[in-house]
C-alpha positions as CSV (number, residue, x, y, z in Angstrom):
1,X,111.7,-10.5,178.0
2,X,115.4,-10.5,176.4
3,X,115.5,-8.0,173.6
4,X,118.6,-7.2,170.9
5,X,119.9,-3.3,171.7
6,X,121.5,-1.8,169.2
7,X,123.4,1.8,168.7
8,X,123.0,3.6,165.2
9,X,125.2,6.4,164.3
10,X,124.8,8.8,161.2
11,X,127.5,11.2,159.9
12,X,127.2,14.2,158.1
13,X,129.2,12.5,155.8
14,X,130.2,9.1,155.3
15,X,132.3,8.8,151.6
16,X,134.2,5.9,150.7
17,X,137.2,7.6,152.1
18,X,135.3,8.3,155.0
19,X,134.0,5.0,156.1
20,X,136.8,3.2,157.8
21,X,138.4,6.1,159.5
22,X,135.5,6.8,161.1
23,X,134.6,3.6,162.2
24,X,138.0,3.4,163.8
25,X,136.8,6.6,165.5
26,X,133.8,4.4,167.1
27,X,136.5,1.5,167.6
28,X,138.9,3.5,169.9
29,X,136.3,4.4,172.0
30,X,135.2,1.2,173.0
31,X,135.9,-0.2,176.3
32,X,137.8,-3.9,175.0
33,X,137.9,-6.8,177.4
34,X,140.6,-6.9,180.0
35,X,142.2,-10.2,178.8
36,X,141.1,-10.3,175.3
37,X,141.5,-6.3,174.3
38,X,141.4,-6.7,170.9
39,X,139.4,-7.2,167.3
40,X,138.1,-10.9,167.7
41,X,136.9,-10.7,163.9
42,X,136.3,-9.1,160.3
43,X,134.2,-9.7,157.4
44,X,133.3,-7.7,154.7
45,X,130.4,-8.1,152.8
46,X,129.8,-7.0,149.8
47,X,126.2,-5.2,147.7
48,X,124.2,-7.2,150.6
49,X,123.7,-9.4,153.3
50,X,122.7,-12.1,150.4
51,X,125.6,-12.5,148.8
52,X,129.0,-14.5,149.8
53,X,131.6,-12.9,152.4
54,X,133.8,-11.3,150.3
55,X,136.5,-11.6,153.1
56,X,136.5,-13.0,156.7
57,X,139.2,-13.1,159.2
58,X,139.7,-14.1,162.8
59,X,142.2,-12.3,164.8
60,X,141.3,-14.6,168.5
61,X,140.8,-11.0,169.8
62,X,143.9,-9.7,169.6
63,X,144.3,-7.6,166.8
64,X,144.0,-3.9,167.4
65,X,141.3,-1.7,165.9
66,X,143.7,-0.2,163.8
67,X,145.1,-3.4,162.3
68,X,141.9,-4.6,161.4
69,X,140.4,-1.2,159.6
70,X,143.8,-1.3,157.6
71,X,143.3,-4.8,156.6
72,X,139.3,-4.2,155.5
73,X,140.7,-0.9,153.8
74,X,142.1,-3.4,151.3
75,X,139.0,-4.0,150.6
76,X,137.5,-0.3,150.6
77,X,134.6,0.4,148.3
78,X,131.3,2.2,149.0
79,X,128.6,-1.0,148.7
80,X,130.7,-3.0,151.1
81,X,129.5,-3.6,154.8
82,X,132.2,-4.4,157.1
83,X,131.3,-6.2,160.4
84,X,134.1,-5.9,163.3
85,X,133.6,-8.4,166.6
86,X,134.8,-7.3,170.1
87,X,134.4,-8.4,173.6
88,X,133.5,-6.4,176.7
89,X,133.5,-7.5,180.6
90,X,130.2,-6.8,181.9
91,X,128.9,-8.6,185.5
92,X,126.7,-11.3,185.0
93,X,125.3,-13.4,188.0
94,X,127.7,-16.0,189.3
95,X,127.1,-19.3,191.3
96,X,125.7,-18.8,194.8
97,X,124.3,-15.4,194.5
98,X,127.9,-13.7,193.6
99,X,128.7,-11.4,190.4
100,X,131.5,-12.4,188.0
101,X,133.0,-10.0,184.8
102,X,132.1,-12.1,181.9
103,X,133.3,-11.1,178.2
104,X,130.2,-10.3,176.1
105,X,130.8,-9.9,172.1
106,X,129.7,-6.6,170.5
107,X,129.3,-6.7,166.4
108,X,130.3,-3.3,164.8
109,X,128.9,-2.5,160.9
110,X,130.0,0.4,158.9
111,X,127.3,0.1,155.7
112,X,128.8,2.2,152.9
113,X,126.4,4.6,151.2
114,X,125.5,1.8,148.7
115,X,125.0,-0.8,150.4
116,X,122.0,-2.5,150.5
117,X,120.1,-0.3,148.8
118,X,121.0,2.1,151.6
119,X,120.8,-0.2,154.5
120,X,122.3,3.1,156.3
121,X,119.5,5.0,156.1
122,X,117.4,3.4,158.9
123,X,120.5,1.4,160.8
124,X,123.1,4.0,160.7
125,X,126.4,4.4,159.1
126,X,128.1,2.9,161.7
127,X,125.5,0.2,163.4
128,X,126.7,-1.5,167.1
129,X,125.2,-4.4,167.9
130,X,125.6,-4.8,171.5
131,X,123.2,-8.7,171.9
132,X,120.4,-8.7,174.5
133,X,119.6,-6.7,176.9
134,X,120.0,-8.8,179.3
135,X,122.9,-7.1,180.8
136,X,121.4,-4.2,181.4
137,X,118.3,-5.3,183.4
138,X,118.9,-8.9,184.4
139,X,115.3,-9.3,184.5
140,X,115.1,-12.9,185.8
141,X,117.9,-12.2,189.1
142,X,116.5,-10.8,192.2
143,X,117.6,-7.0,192.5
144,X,120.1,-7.0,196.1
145,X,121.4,-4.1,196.5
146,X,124.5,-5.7,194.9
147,X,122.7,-7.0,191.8
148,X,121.1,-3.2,191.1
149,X,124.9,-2.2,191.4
150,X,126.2,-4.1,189.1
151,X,123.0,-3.7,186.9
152,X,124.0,0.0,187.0
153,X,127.6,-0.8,186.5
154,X,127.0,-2.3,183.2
155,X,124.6,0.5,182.1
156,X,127.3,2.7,183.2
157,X,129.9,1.3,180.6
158,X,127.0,1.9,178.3
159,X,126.4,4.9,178.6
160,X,129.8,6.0,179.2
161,X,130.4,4.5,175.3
162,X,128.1,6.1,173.7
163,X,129.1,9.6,175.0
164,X,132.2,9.2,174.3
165,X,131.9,8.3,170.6
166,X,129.1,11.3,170.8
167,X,131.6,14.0,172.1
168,X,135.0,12.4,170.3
169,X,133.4,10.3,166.5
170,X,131.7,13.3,165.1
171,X,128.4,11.5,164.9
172,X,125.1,13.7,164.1
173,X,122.5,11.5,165.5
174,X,122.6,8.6,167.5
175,X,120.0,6.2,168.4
176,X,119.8,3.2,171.1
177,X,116.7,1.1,169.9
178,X,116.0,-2.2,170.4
179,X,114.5,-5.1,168.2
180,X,111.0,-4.4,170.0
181,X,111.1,-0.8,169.9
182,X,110.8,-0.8,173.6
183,X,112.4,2.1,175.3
184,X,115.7,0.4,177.3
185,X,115.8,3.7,179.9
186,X,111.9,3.2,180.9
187,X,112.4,-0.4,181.2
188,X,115.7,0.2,183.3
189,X,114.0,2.7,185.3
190,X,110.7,0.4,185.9
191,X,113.4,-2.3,186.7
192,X,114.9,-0.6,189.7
193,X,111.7,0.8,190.7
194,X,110.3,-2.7,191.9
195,X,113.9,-2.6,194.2
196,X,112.2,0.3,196.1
């Protein structure tokens, strides 16, 4: 069954002057769409997910990380959450049995430190929100030896992801969980197991 994955990061520090440029840090190291390589959209909430979008702009995926962290910085302020939309090709199955690059959105939220109540406490400073897991174990498609490589493929530009905003953000913990709390590398590893 289809389960949201998610990636929480914590900082040793995440200030108010902190916030953006490190979420810009998580930003640069994500692997954009081919044809639409940019920020999609931005809102910024403010005190909680209850009250009105203080701000909300949509950029039609063009707008560079850099342009968008610069336009919430406008609204910088440490009870502010600010949710950045991407796109990244991973395969998905195709008509007759063949494998396509499909763009997938990817929600980015940098929760400052008052926020919620401290919403970053158990989601992260910097939350990614990466949808279902779908792409990643494609549970309902036969596993060819084509479909496991593109299975593998996609968990490959997962994994590749998070290590580089491990070695390059300055992140101290890191943690892919899902809505269920089911562990995605046993259920990836079970999946390919029933290829064998």
């Amino acid at each position: 069954m289809a389960d949201r994955l998610y990636l929480s990061l914590w900082f040793p520090s995440f200030s108010e002057s902190e916030m953006l440029p490190k979420t810009l840090c998580v930003l640069r190291q994500f692997p954009f769409a081919t044809e639409r390589p940019g920020i999609g959209y931005l809102a910024i909430h403010p005190i909680s997910w209850n009250e009105p979008v203080l701000y909300q702009e949509t950029f039609d995926y063009r707008a560079t990380p850099e342009h968008a962290v610069e336009t919430a910085g406008e609204f910088l302020h440490d009870d502010n959450a600010y949710e950045f939309e991407a796109l990244w090709d991973l395969w998905a199955p195709g008509e007759e049995a063949g494998w396509v690059r499909a763009p997938r959105a990817v929600r980015f939220v940098a929760h400052g430190l008052n926020f919620e109540e401290g919403a970053y406490v158990p989601e992260g400073h910097v939350q990614v929100d990466f949808g279902l897991d779908t792409p990643f174990l494609h549970e309902d498609v036969k596993l060819t030896p084509l479909a496991e490589a593109r299975v593998r493929d996609n968990v490959q530009k997962l994994v590749e992801f998070t290590s580089a905003v491990e070695k390059n953000c300055g992140a101290s913990a890191r943690l892919l969980w899902s809505e269920s709390d089911e562990n995605l590398a046993q259920k990836l590893v079970a999946r390919l197991q029933k290829v064998h």
